[in-house]
C-alpha positions in Angstrom: -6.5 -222.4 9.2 -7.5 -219.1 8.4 -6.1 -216.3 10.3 -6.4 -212.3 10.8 -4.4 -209.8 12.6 -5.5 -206.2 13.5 -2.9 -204.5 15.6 -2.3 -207.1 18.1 -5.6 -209.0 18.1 -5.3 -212.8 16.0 -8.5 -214.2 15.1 -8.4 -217.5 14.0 -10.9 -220.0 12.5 -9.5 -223.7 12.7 -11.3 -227.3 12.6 -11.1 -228.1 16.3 -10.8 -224.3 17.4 -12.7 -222.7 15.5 -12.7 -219.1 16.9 -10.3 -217.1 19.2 -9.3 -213.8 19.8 -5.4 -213.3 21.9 -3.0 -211.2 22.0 0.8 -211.5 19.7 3.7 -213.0 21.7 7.4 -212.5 21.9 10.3 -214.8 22.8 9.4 -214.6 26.7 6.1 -212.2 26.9 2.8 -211.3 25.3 2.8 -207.8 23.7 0.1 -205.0 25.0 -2.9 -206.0 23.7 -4.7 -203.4 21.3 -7.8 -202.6 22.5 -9.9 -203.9 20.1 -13.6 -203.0 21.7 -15.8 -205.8 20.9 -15.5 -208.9 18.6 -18.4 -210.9 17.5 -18.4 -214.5 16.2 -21.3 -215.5 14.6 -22.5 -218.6 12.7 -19.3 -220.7 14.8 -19.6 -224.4 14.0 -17.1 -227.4 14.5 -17.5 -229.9 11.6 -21.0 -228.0 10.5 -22.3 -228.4 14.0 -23.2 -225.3 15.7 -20.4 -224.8 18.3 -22.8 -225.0 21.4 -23.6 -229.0 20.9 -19.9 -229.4 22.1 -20.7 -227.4 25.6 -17.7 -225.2 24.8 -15.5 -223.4 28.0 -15.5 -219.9 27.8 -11.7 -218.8 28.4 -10.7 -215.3 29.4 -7.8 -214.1 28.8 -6.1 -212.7 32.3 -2.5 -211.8 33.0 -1.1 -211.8 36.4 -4.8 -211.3 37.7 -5.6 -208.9 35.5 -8.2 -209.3 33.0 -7.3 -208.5 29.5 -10.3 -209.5 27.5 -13.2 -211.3 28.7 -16.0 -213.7 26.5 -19.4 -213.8 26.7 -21.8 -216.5 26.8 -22.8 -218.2 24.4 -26.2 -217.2 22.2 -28.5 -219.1 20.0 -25.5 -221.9 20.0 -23.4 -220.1 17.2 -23.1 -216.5 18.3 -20.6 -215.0 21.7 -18.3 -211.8 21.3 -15.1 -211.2 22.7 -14.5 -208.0 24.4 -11.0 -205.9 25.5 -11.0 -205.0 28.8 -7.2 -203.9 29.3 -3.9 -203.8 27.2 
């Protein structure tokens, strides 16, 4: 697993996840999450297949029906960005 923090924003690249973007968490909440505009994954494969032969699920991340970031479709099966909407 590889993984990088900026502010609040992980990315990590696993085997059977291989791309995220979320916010840091304490014992009972998350923490504000740093508006980190736009993040683009590109080149996203699971086992060197391109990520869209698995018919991934976009997931957004929302808290208390408020949307915090939101992710984009998918584009030439590799490519989708991640982007903050609120902290």
């Amino acid at each position: 697993m590889r993984k990088l923090l900026i502010g609040s924003l992980t990315v990590l690249a696993l085997t059977a996840f291989p791309a995220a973007a979320g916010a840091s968490r304490t014992a009972r909440h998350s923490t504000p999450l740093t508006n980190f505009g736009t993040v683009s994954f590109s080149g996203t494969t699971v086992n060197g297949l391109p990520i869209g032969n698995f018919n991934p699920d976009r997931i957004d991340m929302v808290s208390r029906s408020t949307l915090k970031a939101q992710t984009g479709g998918l584009s030439g099966a590799t490519e989708f960005s991640v982007t903050w909407k609120h902290s």
